[in-house]
N, C-alpha and C positions, 0 to 999 in steps of 0.2 A: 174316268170321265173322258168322252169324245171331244175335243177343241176342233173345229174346224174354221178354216180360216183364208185369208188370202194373204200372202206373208206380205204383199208391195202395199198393204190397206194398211192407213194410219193406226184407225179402229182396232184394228185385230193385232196389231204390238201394241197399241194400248193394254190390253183383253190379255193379251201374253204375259205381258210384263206384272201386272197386277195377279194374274195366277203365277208368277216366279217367288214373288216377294212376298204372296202368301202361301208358298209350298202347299199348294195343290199340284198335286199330279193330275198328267194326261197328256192322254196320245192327241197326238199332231194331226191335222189333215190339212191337206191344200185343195182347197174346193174345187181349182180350173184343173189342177194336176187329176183328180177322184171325185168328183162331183157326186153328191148322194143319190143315191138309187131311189126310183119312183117307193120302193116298199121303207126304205129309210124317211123318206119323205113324209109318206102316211104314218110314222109311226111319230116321227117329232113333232109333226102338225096334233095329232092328239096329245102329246105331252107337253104341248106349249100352255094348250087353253088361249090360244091368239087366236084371231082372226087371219085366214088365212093370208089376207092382204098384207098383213104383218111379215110373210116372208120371203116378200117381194124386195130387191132391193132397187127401190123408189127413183136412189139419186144416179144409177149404173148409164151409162153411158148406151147398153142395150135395150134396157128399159125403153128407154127415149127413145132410139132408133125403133123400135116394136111398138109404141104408140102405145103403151101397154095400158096408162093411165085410162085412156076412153074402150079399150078392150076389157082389159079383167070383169068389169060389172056385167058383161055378156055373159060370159065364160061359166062355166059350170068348176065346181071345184072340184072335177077330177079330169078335164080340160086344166084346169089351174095347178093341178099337180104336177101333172105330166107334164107341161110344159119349162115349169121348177127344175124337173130332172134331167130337161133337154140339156140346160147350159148352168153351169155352176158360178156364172157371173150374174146369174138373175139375181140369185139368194139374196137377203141381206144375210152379213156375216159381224163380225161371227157369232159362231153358232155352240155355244156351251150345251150336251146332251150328256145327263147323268141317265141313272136308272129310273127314276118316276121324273126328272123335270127335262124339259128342251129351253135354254135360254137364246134369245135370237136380239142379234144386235148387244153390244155393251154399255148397261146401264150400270154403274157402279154398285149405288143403294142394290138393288135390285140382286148382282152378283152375292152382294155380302150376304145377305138376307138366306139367300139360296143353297151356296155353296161354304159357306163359313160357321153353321150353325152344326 
């Protein structure tokens, strides 16, 4: 499993900590350090089953400065992608990616369901 993340996000040593203690393995990534590739992008967006709005991170401090809230419903979703893979503090994070699922954002319920079964 992919863990991607931003190690200073409360969120994602949350997300960490709960995959330590339940011995899941997976590799590490630092979104700002590796930011996902437009072709990683299009491949998690289909294994989310999210709406794409889902991988925007809403509360980002860039968000806001990009006005992105009244932008995105313009935007085309591969305008929307691409723009994802501009800057890796767009993302919401983190970002759990096994082989059939992309989990975005850490939802507990959600994690267990997915990765615990």
């Amino acid at each position: 499993m992919l863990f991607i993340c931003y190690p200073k996000c409360g969120t994602c040593q949350k997300a960490r900590k709960w995959l330590d203690e339940n011995k899941i393995s997976y590799d590490s990534r630092d979104i700002k350090e590796q930011r996902p590739s437009l072709e990683e992008l299009q491949e998690m967006y289909k294994k989310s089953g999210l709406p794409l709005k889902k991988f925007f991170n809403t509360s980002g401090q860039l968000y806001k400065e990009m006005a992105l809230k009244d932008k995105l419903p313009a935007m085309s979703e591969d305008e929307q992608l691409k723009l994802l893979a501009s800057d890796g503090m767009l993302v919401k994070r983190p970002l759990a990616v096994t082989d059939s699922r992309t989990l975005v954002g850490f939802r507990q319920e959600e994690w267990e369901e997915e990765l615990l079964r």
